[in-house]
C-alpha positions in Angstrom: 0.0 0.0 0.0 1.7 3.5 -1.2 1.1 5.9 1.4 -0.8 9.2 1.2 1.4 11.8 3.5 2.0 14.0 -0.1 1.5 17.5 0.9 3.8 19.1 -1.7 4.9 18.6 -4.9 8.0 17.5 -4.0 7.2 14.7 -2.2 4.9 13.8 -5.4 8.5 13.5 -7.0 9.8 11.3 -4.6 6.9 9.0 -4.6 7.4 8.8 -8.3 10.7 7.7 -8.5 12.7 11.1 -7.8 14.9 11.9 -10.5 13.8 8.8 -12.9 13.5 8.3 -16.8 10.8 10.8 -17.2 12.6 13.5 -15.5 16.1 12.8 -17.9 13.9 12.4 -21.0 12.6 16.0 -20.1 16.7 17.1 -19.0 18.0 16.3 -22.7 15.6 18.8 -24.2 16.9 21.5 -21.7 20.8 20.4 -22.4 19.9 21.4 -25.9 18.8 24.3 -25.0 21.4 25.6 -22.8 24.2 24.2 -25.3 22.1 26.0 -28.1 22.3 29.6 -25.8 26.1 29.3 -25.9 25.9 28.6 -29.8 23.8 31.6 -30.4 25.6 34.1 -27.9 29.5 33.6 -29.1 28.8 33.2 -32.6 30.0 36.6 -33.4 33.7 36.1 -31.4 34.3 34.6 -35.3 31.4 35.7 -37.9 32.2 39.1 -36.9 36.2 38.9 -36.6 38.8 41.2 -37.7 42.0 40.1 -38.8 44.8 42.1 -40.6 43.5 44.1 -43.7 45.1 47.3 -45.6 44.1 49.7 -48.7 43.3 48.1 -52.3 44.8 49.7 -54.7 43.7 48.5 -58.5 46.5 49.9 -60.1 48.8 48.3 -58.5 46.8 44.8 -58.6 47.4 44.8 -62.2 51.4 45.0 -62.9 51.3 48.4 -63.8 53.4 49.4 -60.3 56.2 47.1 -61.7 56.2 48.2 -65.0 57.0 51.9 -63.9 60.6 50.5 -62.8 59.4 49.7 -59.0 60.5 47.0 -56.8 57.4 45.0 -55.7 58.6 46.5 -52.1 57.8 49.7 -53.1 54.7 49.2 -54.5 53.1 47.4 -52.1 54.5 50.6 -49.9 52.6 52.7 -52.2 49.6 51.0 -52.2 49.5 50.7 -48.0 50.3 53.0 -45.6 48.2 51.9 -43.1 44.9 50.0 -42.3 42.8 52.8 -43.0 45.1 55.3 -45.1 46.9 55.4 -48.2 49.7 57.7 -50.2 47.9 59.8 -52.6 49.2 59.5 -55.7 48.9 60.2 -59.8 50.0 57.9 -62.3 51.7 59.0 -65.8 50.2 56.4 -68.4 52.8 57.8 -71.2 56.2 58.2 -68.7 55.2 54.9 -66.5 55.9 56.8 -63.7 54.5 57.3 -60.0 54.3 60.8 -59.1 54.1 60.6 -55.4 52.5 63.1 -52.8 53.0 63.6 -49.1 49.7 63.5 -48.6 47.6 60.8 -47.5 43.5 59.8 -48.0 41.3 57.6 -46.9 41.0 53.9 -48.6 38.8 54.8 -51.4 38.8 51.3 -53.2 37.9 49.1 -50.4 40.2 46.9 -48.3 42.1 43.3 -48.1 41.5 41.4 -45.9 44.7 38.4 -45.0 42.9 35.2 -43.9 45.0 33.9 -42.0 43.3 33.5 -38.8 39.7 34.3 -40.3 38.1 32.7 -43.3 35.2 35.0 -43.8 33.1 37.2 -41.6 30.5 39.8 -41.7 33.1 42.0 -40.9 34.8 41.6 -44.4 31.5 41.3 -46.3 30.4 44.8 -44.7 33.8 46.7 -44.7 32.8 47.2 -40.9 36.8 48.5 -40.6 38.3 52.0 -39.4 35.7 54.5 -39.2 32.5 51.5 -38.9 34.7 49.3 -37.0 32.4 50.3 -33.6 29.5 48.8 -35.5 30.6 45.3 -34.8 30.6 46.1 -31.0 27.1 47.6 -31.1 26.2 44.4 -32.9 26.9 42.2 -29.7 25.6 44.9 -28.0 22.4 44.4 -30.0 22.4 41.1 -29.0 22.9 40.8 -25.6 20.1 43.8 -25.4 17.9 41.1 -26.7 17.7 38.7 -23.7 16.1 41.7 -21.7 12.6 40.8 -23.9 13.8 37.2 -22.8 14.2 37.9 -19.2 11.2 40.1 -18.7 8.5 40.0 -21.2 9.3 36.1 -22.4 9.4 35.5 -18.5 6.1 37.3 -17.9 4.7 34.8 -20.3 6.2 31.6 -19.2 4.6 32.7 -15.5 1.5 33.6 -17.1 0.8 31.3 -20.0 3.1 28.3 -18.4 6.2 26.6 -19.3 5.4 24.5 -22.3 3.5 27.0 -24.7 6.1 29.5 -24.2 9.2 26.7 -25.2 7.1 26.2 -28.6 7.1 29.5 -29.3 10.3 30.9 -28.4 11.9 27.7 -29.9 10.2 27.9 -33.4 11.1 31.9 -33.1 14.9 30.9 -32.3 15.1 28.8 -35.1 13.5 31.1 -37.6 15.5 34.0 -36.5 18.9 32.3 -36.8 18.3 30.9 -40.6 16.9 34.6 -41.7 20.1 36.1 -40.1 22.0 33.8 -42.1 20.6 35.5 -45.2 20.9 39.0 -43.5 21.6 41.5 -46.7 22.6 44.2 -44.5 24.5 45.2 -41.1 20.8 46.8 -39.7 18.9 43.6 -41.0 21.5 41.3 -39.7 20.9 43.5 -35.9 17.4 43.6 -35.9 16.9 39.6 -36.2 20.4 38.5 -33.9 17.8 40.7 -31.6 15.1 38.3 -32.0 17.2 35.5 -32.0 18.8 36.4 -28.4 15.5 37.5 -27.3 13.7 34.3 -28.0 16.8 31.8 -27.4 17.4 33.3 -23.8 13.5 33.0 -23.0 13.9 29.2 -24.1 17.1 28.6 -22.2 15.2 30.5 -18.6 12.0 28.3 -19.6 13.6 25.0 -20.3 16.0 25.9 -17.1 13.1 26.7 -15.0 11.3 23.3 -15.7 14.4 21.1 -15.0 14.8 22.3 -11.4 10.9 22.2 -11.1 10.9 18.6 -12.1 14.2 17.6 -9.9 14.1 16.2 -6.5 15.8 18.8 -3.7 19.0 16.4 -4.0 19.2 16.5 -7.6 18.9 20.2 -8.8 22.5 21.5 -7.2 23.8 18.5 -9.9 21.3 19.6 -11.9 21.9 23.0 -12.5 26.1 22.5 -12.3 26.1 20.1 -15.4 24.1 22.5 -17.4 26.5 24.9 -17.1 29.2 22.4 -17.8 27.2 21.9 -21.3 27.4 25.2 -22.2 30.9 25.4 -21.6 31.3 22.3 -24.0 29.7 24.8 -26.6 33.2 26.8 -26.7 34.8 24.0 -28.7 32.2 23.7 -30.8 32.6 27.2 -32.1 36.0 27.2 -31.9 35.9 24.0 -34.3 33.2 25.6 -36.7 35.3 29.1 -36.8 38.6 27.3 -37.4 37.4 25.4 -40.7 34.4 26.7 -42.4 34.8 29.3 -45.3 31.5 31.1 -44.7 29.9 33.1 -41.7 26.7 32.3 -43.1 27.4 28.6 -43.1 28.7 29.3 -39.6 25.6 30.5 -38.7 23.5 27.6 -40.1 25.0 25.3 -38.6 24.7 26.9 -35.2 20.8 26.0 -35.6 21.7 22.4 -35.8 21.1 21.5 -32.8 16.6 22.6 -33.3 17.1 19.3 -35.5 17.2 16.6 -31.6 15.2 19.4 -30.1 12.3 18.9 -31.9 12.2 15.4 -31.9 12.4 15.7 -27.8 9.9 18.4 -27.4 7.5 15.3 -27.7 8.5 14.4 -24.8 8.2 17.2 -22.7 4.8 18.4 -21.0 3.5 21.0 -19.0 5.5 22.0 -15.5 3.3 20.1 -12.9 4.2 22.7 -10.3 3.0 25.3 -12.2 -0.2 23.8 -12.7 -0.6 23.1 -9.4 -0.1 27.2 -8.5 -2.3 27.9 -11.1 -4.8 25.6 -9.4 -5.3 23.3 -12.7 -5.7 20.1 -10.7 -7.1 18.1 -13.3 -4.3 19.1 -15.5 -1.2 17.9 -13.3 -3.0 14.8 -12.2 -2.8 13.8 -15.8 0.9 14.8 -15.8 1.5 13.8 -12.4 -0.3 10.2 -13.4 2.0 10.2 -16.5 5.3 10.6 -14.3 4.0 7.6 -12.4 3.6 5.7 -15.3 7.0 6.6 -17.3 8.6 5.9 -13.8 6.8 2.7 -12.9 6.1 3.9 -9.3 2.7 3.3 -8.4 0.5 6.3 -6.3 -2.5 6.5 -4.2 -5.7 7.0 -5.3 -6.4 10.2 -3.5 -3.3 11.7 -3.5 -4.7 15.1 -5.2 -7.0 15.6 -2.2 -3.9 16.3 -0.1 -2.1 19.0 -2.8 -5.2 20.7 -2.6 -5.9 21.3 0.7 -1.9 22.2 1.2 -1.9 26.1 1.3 1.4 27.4 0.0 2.5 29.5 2.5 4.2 32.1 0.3 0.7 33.2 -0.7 0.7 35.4 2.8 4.2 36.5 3.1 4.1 39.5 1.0 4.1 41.3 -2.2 7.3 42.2 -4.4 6.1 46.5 -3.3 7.1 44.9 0.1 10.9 44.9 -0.9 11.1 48.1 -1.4 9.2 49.5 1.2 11.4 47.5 3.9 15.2 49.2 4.1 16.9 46.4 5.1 16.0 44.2 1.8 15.9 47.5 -0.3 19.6 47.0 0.6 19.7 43.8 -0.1 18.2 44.2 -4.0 20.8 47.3 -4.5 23.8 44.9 -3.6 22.8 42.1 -5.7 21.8 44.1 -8.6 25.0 45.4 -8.4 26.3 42.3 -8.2 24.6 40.7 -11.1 25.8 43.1 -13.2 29.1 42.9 -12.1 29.4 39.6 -12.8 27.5 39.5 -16.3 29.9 42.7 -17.5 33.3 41.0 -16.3 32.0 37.7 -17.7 30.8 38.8 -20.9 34.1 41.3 -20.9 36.8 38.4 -20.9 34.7 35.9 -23.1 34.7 38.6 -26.0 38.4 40.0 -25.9 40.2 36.3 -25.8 41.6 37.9 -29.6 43.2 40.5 -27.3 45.3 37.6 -25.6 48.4 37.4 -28.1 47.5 34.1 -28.5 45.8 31.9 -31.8 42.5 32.9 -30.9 40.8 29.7 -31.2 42.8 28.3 -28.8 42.2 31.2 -26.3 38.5 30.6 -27.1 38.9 26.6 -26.3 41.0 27.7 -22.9 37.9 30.1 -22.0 35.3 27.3 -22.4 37.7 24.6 -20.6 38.4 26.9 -17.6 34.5 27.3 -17.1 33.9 23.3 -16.6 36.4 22.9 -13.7 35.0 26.3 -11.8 31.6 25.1 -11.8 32.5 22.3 -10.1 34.9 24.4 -7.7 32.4 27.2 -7.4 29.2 24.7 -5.8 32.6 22.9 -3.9 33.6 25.9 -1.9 29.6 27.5 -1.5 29.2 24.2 0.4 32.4 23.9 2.4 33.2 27.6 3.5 29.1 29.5 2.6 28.1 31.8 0.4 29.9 34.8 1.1 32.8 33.8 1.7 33.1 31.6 -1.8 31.1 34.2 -3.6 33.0 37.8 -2.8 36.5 35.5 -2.7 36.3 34.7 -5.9 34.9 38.3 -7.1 38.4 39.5 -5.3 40.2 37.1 -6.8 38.9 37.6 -10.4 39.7 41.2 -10.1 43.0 40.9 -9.2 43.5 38.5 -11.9 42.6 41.2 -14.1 45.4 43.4 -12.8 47.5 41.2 -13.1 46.8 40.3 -16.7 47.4 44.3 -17.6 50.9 44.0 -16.9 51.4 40.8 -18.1 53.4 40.0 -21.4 51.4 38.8 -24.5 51.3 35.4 -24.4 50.9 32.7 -22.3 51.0 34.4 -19.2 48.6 36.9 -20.2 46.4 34.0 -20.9 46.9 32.4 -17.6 45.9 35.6 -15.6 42.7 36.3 -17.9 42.0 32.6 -17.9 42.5 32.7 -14.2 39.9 35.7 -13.7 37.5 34.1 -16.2 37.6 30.9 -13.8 36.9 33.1 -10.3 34.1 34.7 -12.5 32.3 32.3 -14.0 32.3 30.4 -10.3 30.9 33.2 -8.9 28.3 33.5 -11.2 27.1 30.2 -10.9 27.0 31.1 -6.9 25.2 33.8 -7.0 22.2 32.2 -8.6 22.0 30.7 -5.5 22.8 33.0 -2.9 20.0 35.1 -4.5 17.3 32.7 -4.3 18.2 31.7 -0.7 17.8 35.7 0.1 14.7 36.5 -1.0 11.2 35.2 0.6 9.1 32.7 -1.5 6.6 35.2 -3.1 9.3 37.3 -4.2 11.8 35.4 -5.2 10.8 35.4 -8.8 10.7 38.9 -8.6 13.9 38.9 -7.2 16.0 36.9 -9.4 14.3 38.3 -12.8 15.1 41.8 -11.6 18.5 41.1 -10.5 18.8 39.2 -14.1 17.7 42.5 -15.7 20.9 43.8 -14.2 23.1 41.3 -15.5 21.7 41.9 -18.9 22.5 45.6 -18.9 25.9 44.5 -17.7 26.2 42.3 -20.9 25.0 45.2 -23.3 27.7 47.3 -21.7 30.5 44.6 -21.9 31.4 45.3 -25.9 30.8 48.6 -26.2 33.5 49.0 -23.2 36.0 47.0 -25.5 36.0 50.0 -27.6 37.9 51.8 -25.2 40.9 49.6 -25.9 41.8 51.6 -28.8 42.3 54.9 -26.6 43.6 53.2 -23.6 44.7 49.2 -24.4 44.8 48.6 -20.6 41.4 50.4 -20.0 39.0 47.4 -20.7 40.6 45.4 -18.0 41.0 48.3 -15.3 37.4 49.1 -14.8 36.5 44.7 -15.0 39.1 44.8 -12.0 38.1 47.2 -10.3 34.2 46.1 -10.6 35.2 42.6 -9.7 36.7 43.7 -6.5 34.0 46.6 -5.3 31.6 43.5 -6.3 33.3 40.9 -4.1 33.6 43.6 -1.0 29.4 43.7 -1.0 29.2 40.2 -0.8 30.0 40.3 2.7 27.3 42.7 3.7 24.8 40.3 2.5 23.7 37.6 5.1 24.9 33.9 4.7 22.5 31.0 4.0 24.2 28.1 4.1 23.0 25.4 6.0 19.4 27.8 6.5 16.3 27.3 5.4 14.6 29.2 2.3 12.9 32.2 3.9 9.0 31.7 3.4 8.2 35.5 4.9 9.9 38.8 4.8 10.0 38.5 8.3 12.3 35.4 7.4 14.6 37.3 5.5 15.2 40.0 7.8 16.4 37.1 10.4 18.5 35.5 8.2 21.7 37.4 9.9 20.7 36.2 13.2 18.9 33.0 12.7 21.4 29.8 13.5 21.9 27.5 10.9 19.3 24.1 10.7 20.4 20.9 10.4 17.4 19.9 8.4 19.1 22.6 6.0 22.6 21.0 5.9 21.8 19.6 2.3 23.2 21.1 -1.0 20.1 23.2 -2.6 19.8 23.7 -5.9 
């Protein structure tokens, strides 16, 4: 006889099995789309490249330099002076002779570009050099402005319309977006749909995030949530393999939407979150789900198990409204620091994952060393939250990353440069993955949504900023880096004016939050959280 103590939803999971078949079949269609999100996010690090390039000169392209008596030494002076300037000149058809000027002008016939280290990108195809180089940078910029229609109105609709309906869409509107920017005619064109695309790919990756942990056992979503970030770093040497060898940025970009190709053949397989049902108060709904669990599972449940959920009262219903954060000083302090926090560690993150060109490296190698140093500090990141708390692993690795950034100012191009940015890009990229946490554990249950989407507002504004800053290095080389130091660092401080949760329970009132600084630590708590 099963028995019929369910009062939440989570001990409907354990009764069916935990963290069983039906719950991985749903897992591989949110692997996809966290892989897919790093696909779609660093595709430009190579479409949009810029290698070495100087003046075309047609004149000179044709033999007509050498047959004025000119060593092909001089002519190939002649036709470059720099990237984005060349001798003005006349050329005597009858004498065969260069009459040369002092003067200089602007390329007036274009570039070349060398290929050496890039095939083909948008860049080329554009002439998005000297005096439009900056347009690349707003590109990304473009792009990472996109996820905040992912993170706020794509989010409203996932809490409003539910889980499933919203992965349809934003999937089919991923996939669409990515094959029309393939075909983009135009640097505007090519902006407006990597918008879409980041917009609807980022609401995906929140959804199809959001219904893994709501479908994983307490246990499971800490290993949960690490691995998924462990894909995504998989998803550097992916682009790193596609940017080495193909010949065409709009074949790069194609094949960046491969990955829709499993995704739709799992979506089959995925249903409606049960826990959002059961909020919603759709009982007849998530009993069917709920009944399908069991089955998939082959874990048998009690007749009148529903009774039970439905006469549970979620006490996060009475603890407040989201206007109740703001009103109370002590969490209006709170929300300031981890806004401030958030974006901190989107801008550093997004900072170092875009400049690994800047590394005096082979830049697909740098990219590969990025993605590698995020699997390992994933794992150390959710190692030293549990052994030493949260604000000690969280602001000690902010510190850390900053000073790693100093330290990769004066460092020689090379390998030591990349060990001190790959350093920093290890502290920051733990951190991140911490603060996920730390924030949830903060903030009472009926604002904790609230919390974290408005705190993920913040670390997209940190991402928009991220390129545009990389402009700076042409005025100042070591200016880029300074202010992600100096960010990390101020971020890392803050930390420890937050209170620690580890080893507390999740507040369920404001009143709860508040105490966090003074409440003792419960052993029922003791348990990694997801």
């Amino acid at each position: 006889m099963v028995s019929n103590n369910m009062k939440t939803f989570d001990d409907v999971l354990q009764a069916t099995g935990g963290f069983d078949w039906y719950q991985w079949r749903t897992y591989f269609f949110v692997c996809i789309a966290i892989f897919l999100e790093c696909l779609l996010t660093f595709t430009q690090v190579f479409t949009g490249g810029t290698g070495e390039f100087w003046c075309e000169r047609s004149k000179f392209q044709t033999g007509e330099c050498l047959d004025s008596n000119k060593t092909s030494t001089e002519c190939k002076r002649l036709g470059q002076l720099a990237s984005c300037m060349s001798y003005n000149f006349t050329f005597d058809e009858d004498e065969k002779q260069l009459q040369e000027y002092v003067k200089t002008m602007p390329c007036e016939e274009g570039w070349v570009f060398d290929h050496s280290v890039y095939r083909n990108t948008f860049t080329e195809e554009w002439e998005l050099v000297c005096d439009k180089s900056a347009v690349t940078n707003v590109l990304q910029s473009v792009y990472l402005s996109g996820f905040l229609v992912g993170c706020t109105l794509l989010a409203f609709m996932s809490d409003r319309f539910g889980r499933y309906p919203t992965l349809v869409v934003c999937g089919a509107m991923t996939c669409l977006s990515t094959l029309a920017s393939a075909a983009s005619p135009h640097p505007i064109v090519f902006g407006a749909l990597r918008f879409c695309v980041a917009a609807f790919s980022y609401g995906l990756s929140l959804t199809s995030f959001v219904i893994s942990t709501e479908m994983a056992t307490p246990s499971m979503r800490v290993y949960v949530g690490t691995f998924l970030w462990i894909l995504f770093a998989i998803g550097y040497f992916v682009l790193a393999a596609l940017g080495k060898y193909l010949n065409s940025w709009r074949l790069f970009i194609l094949l960046t939407a491969a990955p829709f190709i499993p995704m739709i053949l799992a979506i089959v397989y995925v249903d409606e979150s049960p826990r959002w049902l059961l909020s919603k108060e759709r009982y007849k709904d998530a009993d069917k789900i709920i009944q399908k669990i069991a089955r998939t599972n082959r874990k048998p449940l009690p007749l009148n198990y529903l009774t039970n959920l439905e006469e549970s009262k979620d006490v996060a219903a009475k603890g407040g409204n989201m206007l109740d954060v703001l009103r109370n000083p002590v969490l209006r302090l709170y929300l300031l620091n981890l806004l401030y926090n958030w974006f901190v560690q989107s801008f550093v993150y997004y900072g170092l994952s875009l400049s690994t060109s800047s590394l005096g490296v082979d830049v697909f190698i740098a990219f590969c060393i990025s993605g590698a140093v995020e699997i390992p500090s994933c794992i150390f990141g959710a190692f030293t939250m549990v052994k030493f708390g949260r604000k000690i692993s969280t602001g000690g690795l902010m510190i850390f990353g900053g000073l790693a950034c100093f330290a990769t100012i004066f460092a020689p191009l090379g390998p030591v440069r990349v060990t001190f940015a790959m350093l920093g890009k290890f502290a920051i990229t733990a951190s991140f993955s911490n603060i996920y946490v730390h924030t949830a554990e903060i903030f009472p249950t009926p604002m904790r949504v609230f919390g974290i989407g408005t705190c993920s507002v913040a670390a997209r504004v940190g991402g928009i900023i991220a390129p545009l800053i990389l402009v700076f290095e042409k005025f100042w080389a070591s200016l880029p880096l300074i202010m992600f130091a100096s960010s990390s660092i101020l971020a890392g401080l803050l930390v420890f004016f937050l209170p620690e949760t580890k080893g507390k329970l999740m507040p369920d009132t404001i009143e709860d939050s508040l105490n966090l600084k003074t409440i003792p630590r419960s052993k029922e708590a003791n348990a990694p959280k997801a």
